[in-house]
C-alpha positions as CSV (number, residue, x, y, z in Angstrom):
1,X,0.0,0.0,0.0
2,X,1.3,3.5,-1.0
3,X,1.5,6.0,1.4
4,X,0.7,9.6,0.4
5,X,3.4,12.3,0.1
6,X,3.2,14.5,3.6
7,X,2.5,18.1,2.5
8,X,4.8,21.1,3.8
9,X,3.8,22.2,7.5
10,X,2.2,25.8,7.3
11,X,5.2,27.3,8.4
12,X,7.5,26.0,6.1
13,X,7.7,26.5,2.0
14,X,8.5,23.5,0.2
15,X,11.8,24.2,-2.3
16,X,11.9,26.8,-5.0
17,X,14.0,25.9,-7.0
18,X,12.2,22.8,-8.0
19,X,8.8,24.8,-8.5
20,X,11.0,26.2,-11.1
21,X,12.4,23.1,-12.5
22,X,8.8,22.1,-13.0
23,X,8.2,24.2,-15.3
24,X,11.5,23.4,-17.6
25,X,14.0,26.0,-16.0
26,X,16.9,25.7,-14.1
27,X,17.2,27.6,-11.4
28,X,19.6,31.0,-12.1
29,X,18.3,33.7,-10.6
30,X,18.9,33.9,-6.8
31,X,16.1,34.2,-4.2
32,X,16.7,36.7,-2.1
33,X,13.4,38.8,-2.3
34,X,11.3,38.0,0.9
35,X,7.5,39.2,1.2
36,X,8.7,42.7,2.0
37,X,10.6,43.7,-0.8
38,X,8.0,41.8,-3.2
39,X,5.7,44.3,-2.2
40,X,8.6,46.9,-2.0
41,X,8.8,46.0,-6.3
42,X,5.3,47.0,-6.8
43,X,4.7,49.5,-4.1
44,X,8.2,51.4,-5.8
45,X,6.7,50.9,-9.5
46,X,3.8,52.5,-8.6
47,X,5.4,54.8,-6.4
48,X,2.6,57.4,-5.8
49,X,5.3,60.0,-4.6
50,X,7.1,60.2,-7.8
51,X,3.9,59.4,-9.9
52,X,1.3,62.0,-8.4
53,X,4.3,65.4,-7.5
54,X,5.1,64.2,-11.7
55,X,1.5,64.9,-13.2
56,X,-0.7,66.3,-10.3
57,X,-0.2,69.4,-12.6
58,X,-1.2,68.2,-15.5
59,X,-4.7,66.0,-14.0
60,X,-5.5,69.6,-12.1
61,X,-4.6,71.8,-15.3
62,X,-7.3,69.9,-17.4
63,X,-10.1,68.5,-15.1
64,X,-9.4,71.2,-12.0
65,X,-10.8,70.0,-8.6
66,X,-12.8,68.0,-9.7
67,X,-10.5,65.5,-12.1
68,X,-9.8,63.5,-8.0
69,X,-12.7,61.6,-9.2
70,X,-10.6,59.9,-11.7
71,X,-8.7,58.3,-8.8
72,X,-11.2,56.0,-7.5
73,X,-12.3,55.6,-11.1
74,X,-8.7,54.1,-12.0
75,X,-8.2,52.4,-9.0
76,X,-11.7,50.3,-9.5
77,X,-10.5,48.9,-13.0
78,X,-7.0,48.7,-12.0
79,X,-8.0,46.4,-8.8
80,X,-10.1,44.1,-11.6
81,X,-7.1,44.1,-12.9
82,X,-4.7,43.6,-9.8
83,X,-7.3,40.3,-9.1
84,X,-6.9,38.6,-12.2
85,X,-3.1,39.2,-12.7
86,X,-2.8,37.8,-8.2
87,X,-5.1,34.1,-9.7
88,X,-2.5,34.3,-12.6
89,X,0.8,35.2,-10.2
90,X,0.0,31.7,-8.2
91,X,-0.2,29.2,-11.3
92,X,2.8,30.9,-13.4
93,X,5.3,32.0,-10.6
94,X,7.8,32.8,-13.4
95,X,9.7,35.8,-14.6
96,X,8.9,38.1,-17.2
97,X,5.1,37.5,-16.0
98,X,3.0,39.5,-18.5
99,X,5.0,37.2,-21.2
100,X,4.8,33.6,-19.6
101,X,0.9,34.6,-18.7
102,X,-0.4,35.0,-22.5
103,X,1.7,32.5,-23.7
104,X,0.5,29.8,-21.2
105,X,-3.4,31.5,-21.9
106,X,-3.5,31.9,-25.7
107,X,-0.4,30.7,-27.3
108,X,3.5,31.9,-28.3
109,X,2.5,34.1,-30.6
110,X,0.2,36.4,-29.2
111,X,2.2,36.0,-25.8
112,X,5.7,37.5,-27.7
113,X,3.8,40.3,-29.2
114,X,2.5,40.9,-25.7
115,X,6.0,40.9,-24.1
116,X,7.4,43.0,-26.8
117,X,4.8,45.7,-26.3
118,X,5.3,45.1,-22.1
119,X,9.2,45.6,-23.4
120,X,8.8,48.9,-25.0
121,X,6.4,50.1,-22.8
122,X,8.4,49.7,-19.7
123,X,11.4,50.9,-21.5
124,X,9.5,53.9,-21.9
125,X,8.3,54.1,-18.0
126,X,11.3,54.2,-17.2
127,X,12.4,57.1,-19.1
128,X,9.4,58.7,-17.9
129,X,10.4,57.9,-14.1
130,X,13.9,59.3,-14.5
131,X,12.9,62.8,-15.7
132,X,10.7,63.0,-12.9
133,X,13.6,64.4,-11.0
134,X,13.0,67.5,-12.7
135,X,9.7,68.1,-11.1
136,X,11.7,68.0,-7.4
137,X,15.3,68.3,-7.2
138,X,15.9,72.5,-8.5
139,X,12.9,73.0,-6.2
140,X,15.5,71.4,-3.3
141,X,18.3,73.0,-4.8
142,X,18.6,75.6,-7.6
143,X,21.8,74.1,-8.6
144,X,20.2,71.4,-10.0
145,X,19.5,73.5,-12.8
146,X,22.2,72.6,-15.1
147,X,20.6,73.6,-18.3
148,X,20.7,77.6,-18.8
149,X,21.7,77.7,-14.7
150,X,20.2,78.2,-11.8
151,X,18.0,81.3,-12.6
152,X,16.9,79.0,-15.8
153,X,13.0,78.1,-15.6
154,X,13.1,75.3,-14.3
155,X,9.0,74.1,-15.5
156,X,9.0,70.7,-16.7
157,X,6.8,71.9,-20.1
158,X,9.5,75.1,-20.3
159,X,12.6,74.2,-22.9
160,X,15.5,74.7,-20.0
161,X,13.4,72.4,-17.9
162,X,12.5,69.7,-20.0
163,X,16.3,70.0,-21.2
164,X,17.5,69.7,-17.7
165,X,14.9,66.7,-17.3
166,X,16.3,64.8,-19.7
167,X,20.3,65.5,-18.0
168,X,18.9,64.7,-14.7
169,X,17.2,61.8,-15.9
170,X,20.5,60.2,-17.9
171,X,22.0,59.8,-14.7
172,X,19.6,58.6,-12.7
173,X,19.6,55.9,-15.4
174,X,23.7,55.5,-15.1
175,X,23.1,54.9,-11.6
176,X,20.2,52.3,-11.2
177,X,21.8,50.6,-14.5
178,X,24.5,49.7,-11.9
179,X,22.7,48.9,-9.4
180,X,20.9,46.3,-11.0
181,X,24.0,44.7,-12.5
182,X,25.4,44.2,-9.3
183,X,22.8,42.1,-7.9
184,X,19.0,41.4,-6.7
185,X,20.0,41.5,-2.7
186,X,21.4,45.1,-3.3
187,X,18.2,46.2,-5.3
188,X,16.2,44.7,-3.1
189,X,17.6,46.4,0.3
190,X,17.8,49.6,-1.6
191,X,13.8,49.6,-2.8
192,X,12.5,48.2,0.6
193,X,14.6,51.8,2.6
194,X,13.2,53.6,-0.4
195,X,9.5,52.3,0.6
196,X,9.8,53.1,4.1
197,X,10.6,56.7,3.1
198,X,8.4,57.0,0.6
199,X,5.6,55.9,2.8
200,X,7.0,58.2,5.9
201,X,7.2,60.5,3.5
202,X,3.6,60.2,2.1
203,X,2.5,60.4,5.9
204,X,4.2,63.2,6.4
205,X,3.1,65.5,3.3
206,X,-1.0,64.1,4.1
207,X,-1.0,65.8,7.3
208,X,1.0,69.0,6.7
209,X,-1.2,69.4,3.5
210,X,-4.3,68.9,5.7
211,X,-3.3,70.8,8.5
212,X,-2.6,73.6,6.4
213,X,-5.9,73.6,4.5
214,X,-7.2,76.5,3.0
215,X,-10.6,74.8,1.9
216,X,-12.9,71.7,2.8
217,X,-12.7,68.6,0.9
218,X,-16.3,69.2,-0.7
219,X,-14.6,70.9,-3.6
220,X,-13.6,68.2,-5.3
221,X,-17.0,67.9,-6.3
222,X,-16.7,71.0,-8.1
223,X,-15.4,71.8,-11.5
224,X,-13.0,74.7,-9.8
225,X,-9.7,75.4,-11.9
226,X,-10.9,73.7,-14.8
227,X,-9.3,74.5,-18.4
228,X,-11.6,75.3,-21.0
229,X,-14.1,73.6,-23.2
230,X,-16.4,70.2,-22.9
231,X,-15.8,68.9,-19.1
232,X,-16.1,65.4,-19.7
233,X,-13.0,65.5,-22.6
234,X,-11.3,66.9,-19.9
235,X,-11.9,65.1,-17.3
236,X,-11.1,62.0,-19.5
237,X,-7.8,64.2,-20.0
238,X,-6.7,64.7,-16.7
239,X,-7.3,60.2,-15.8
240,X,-4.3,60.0,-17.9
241,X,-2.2,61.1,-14.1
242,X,-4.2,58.2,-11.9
243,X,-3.6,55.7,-15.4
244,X,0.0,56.6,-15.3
245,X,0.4,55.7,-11.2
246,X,-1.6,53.0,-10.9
247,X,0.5,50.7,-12.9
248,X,3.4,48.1,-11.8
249,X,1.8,46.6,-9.4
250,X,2.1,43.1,-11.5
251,X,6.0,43.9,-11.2
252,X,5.6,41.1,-7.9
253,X,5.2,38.9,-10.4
254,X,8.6,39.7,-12.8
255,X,10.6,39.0,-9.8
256,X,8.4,35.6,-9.0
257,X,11.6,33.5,-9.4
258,X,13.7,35.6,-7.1
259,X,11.0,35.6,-4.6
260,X,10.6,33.1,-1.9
261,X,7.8,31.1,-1.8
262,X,6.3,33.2,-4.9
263,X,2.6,31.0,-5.1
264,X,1.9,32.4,-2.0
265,X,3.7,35.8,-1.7
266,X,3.2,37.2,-4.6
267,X,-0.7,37.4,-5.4
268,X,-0.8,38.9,-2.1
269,X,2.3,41.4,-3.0
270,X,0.5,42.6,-6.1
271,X,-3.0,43.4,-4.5
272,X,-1.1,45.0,-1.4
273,X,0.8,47.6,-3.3
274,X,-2.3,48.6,-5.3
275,X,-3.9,49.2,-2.3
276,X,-1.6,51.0,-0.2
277,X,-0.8,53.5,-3.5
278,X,-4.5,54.1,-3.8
279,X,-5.1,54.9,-0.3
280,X,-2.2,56.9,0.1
281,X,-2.4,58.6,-3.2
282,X,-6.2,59.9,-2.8
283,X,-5.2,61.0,0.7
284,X,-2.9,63.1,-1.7
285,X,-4.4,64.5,-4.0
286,X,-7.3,65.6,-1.4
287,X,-5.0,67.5,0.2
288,X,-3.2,69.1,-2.6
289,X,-6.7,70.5,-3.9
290,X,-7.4,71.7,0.2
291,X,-4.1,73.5,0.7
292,X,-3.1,75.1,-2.5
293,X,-3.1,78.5,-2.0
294,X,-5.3,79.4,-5.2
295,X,-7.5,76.8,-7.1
296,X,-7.9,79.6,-10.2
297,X,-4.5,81.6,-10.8
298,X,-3.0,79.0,-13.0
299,X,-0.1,78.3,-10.4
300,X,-1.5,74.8,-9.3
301,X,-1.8,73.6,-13.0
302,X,1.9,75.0,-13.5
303,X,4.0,74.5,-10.1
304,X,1.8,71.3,-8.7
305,X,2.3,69.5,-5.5
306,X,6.1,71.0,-4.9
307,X,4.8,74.5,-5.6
308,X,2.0,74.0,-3.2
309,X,4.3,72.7,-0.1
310,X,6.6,75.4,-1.4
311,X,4.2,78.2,-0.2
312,X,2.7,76.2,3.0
313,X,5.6,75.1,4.7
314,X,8.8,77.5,3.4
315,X,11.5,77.0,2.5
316,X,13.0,74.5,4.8
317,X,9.7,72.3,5.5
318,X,9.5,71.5,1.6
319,X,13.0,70.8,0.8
320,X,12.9,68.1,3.3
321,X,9.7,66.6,2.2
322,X,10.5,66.8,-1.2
323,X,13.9,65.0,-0.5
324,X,11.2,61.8,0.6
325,X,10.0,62.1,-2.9
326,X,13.6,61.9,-4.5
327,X,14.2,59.0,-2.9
328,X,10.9,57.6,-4.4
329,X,12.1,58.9,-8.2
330,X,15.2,57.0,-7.3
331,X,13.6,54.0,-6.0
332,X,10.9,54.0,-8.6
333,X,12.9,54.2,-11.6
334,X,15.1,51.6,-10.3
335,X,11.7,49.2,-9.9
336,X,10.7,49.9,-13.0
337,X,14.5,49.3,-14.8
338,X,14.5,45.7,-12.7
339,X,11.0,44.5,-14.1
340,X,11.8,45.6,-17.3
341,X,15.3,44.2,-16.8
342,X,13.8,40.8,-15.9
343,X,10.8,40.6,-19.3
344,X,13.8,41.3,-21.6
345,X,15.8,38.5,-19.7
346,X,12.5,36.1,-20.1
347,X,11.7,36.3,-23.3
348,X,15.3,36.1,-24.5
349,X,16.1,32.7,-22.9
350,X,13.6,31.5,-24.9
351,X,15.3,32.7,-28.1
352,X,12.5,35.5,-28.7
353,X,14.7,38.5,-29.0
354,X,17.9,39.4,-30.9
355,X,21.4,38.8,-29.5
356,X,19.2,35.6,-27.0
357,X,22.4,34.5,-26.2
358,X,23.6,37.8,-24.3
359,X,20.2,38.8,-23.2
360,X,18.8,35.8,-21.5
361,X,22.6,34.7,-19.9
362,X,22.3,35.5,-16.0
363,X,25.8,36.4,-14.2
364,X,27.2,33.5,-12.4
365,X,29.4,36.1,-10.2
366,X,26.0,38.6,-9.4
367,X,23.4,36.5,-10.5
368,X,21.6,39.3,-12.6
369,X,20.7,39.2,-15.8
370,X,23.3,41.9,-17.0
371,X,23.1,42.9,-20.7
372,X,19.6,42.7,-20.1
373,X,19.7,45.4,-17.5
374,X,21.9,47.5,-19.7
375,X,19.6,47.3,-22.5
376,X,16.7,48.6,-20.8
377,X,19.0,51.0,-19.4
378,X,19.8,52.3,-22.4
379,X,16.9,52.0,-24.0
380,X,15.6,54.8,-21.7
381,X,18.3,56.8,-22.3
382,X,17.7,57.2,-26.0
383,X,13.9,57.4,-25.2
384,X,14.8,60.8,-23.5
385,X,17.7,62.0,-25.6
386,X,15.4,62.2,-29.0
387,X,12.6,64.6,-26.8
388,X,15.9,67.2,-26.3
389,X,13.9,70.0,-28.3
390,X,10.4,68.7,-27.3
391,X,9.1,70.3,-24.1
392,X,6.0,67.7,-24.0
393,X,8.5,65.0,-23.2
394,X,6.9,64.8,-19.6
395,X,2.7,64.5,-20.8
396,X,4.1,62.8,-24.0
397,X,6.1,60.3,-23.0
398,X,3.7,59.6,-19.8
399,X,0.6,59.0,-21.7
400,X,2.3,56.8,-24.8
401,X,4.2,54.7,-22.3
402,X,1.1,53.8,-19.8
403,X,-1.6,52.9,-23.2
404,X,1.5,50.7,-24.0
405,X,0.9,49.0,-20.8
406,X,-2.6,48.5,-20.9
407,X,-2.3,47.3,-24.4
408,X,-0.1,44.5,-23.0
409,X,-2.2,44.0,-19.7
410,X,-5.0,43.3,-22.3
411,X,-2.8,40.9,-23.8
412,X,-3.4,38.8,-20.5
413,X,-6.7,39.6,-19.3
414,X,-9.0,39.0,-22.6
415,X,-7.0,36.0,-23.1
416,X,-8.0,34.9,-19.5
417,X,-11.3,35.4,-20.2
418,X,-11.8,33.0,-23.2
419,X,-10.2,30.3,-20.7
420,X,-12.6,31.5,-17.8
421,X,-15.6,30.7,-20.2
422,X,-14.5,27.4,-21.4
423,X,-13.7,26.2,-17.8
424,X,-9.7,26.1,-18.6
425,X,-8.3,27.3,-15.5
426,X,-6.2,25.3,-13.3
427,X,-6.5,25.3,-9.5
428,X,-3.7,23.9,-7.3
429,X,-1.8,24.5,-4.3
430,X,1.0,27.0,-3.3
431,X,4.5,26.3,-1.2
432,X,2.4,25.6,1.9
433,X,-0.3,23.3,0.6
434,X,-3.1,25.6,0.8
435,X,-5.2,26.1,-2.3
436,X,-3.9,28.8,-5.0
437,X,-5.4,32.0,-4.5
438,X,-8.5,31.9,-6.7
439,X,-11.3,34.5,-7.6
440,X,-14.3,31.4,-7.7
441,X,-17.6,32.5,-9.1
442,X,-16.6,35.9,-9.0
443,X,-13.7,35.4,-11.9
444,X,-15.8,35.7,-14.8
445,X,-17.6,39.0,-13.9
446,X,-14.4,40.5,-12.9
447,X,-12.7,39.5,-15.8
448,X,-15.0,40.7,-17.9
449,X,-15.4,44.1,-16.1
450,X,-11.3,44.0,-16.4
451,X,-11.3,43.7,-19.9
452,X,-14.5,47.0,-20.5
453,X,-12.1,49.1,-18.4
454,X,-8.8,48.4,-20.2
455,X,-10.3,48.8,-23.4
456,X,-12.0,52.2,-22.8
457,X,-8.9,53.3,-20.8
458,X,-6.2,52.4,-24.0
459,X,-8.2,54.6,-26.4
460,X,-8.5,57.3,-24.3
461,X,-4.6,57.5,-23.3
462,X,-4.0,57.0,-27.0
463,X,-6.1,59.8,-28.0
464,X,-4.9,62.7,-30.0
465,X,-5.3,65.7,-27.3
466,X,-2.6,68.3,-29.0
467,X,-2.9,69.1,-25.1
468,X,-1.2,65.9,-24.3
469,X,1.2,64.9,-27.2
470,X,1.7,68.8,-29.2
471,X,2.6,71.7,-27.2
472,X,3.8,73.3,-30.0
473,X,0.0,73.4,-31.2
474,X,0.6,73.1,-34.8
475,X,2.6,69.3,-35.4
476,X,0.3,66.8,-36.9
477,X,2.9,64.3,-36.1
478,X,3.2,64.9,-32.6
479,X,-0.5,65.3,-32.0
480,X,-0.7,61.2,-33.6
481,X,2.4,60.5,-32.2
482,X,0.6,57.8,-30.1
483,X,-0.9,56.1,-32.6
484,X,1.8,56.1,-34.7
485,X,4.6,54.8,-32.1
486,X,2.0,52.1,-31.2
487,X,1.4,51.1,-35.1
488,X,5.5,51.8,-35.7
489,X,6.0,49.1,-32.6
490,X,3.1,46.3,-34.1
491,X,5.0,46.8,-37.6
492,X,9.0,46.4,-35.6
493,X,7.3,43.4,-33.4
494,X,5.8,41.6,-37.0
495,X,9.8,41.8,-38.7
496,X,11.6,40.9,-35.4
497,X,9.2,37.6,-34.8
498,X,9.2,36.2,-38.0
499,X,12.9,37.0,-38.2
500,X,13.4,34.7,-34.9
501,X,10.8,32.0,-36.5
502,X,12.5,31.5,-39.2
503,X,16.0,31.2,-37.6
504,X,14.7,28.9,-35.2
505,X,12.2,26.9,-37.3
506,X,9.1,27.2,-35.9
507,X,7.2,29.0,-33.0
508,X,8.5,29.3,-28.9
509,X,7.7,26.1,-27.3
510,X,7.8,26.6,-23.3
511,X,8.1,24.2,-20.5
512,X,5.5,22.4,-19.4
513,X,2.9,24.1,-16.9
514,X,3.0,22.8,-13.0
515,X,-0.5,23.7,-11.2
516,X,0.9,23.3,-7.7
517,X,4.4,24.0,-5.8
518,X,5.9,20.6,-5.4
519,X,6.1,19.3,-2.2
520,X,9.2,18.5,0.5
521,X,9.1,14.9,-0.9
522,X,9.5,15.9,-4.6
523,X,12.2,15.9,-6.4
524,X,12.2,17.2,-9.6
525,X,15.6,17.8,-11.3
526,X,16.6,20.7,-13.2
527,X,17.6,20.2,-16.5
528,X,20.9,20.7,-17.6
């Protein structure tokens, strides 16, 4: 008589490493993300500091007051989102998520051109996260202000300042670049200080903002500050600031196999830091809207958050709040370089990108997936060096990377869907032999609802507002620049796949799929 296999005890994760194994990979990558710094990965991609001091101008300038509304709005789709990606997180606990997900839902194909447009869009968040020094560090010192010097104008939409941005943001990129390459325990220490700032900091801003109200909350009901013309176009305008934070959270799941115990930890991570940045970051705008001195003099629109604690707490009193949200630029873009880092690393083990051999070969001194890292690296840097002349490089750059990213997250969720309705989704059980976390009867009506929202929310962010993509209010080019770069990235993606089909004969095959984490008595051995 056989005698069943004993399942782990509660407290104790069965081994990793053959989870991985499981699913055709040897182990490479080191695990030395605990729970902590999984969330720390999303909470730091999201990174409502950085996001909401960025673009709180530019949601106010359109939609005034009363564009707050657009927070709760974005956070509602997003955590449909967040609940199918967490049921997703437990069955695929592999890196370079978004990929692996629509390739295990709907096939190679449409999970590579998912990837690549995950690829480009995160290249393009981080670009976007590096220049969002601009927005804090001349406000903390003038001497920041490289470009045309410290009595420049230092305005993220002015020419010095969107000059400076793109100086301040090279080096930013320099730095986390390195960071990453010398290893996962570094990055992780260094985005798990930057989260306890960031939230101090958050804290700290919420009740010095609300302590130094000028107004009740009630006005976010009103249209107060508004720009002009048809409201609801611009309050659709002014969603594109809560669409560009409330991404990243699914960045838990690029780091699943560095992450301990990732069938558990991660679906967990992933809805945590969603709902920790949407707390925090209504709490934020609230009282930016409360305590600004003037809701109709134009100066919210144009100086944002920093100008705002600029004129409530002096001199001192900002500089050392905004310092908190430096850090979280820091510790953001490096988040955003390391998920990035890792879909690049993914999808070029499986021989789906040029130069596989380089890109998918993990460091056996650092265990990081270097040239990876450096490409996306500097990627970014290019992505900022071509807006030189282009003072919209902040609202342009913002709103073409995020409709990238939904266009991939619909990549997974629709695809999920079609399994959903035919009854294809595997249940299972995670490192400690409790079931997989699962959305039961509710999955479908989520799902669906996940899918409404991302597709209403990828033609508005790809819209052509000249507001958005043309400040020069007279370049047809730069007006459909979204479209275009999204049509111009289809059109790369169709010569780069069929180029790597035909050199390796046929479509990606992956390894097979493992429901549950194995258990202390398996033993499942790596392949060579």
């Amino acid at each position: 008589m056989s005698v069943p296999a004993p399942r782990p005890r509660p407290d104790r994760a069965a081994p990793d490493s053959n989870d991985l194994g499981g699913f055709g990979y040897r182990q490479q990558l080191r695990r030395d993300v605990g729970p902590f710094a999984s969330f720390a990965a999303g909470f730091s991609f999201v990174s409502i500091l950085t996001t909401v001091f960025q673009l709180f101008g530019l949601g106010f300038g359109f939609g005034g007051a009363g564009f707050f509304w657009t927070w709760p709005t974005v956070f509602a789709g997003q955590l449909l989102v967040a609940l199918c990606f967490a049921e997703l997180a437990a069955r695929y606990p592999i890196s370079g998520a978004v990929f692996q997900w629509s390739s295990r839902l709907a096939g190679t194909d449409v999970g590579w051109f998912t990837g690549w447009i995950m690829v480009v869009g995160q290249v393009l968040t981080v670009a976007t996260a590096a220049i969002a020094l601009q927005a804090v560090l001349p406000a903390i010192w003038p001497g920041a202000q490289l470009v045309g010097g410290s009595g420049a104008d230092s305005s993220p939409v002015s020419a010095t300042g969107a000059q400076n941005a793109v100086v301040l943001g090279v080096g930013l990129l320099v730095l986390t670049t390195l960071v990453n390459v010398i290893g996962v325990r570094l990055m992780a220490v260094i985005t798990s200080a930057g989260v306890v700032v960031e939230i101090v900091g958050v804290v700290a801003l919420v009740v010095a903002l609300f302590s130094h109200a000028e107004r009740s909350p009630s006005v976010v009901v009103t249209t107060s500050g508004a720009g002009e013309g048809n409201y609801l176009g611009l309050w659709l305008a002014s969603s594109l600031m809560a669409a560009y934070v409330m991404v990243g959270f699914d960045s838990a799941g690029e780091l699943s196999e560095e992450t301990r115990a990732p069938r558990a930890t991660t679906p967990r991570t992933i809805l945590r830091a969603l709902v920790v940045s949407g707390a925090g970051g209504a709490l934020l705008l609230v009282g930016g809207v409360i305590a600004a001195p003037s809701l109709t003099d134009g100066s919210l629109a144009s100086g944002g958050l920093a100008g705002v604690l600029t004129a409530r707490l002096g001199d001192v009193g900002s500089r050392v709040l905004l310092a908190c949200v430096a850090v979280a630029v820091v510790v953001c873009t490096l988040a955003v370089q390391t998920s990035g880092s890792r879909m690049v690393y993914s999808m070029a083990r499986e021989r789906a990108f040029p130069f596989a051999s380089v890109l998918g070969r993990v460091s056996a001194r650092t265990g990081t997936p270097i040239g990876a890292a450096v490409l996306v690296g500097v990627g970014a840097a290019v992505a900022l060096a071509v807006n030189w002349h282009q003072s919209a490089v902040f609202t342009a750059l913002a709103s073409l990377c995020i409709a990238m990213l939904y266009l991939a997250y619909l990549g997974v969720t629709l695809p999920l869907l079609v399994r959903r309705l035919r009854g294809e989704l595997p249940s299972g059980t995670d490192e400690f032999g409790r079931p997989l976390f699962s959305l039961g009867r509710w999955g479908v009506p989520v799902n669906v609802l996940a899918v409404v929202y991302q597709t209403g929310m990828v033609v508005n962010l790809a819209w052509p507002r000249a507001g958005v993509y043309d400040l020069t209010d007279g370049t047809w080019w730069l007006q459909w620049s979204a479209l275009l770069f999204i049509a111009a990235t289809v059109l790369v993606g169709v010569v780069v796949h069929r180029r790597n089909r035909a050199r390796h004969g046929g479509p990606i095959v992956l390894g097979r799929l493992q429901v549950s984490a194995p258990t202390e008595s398996d033993r499942v051995e790596e392949p060579a």
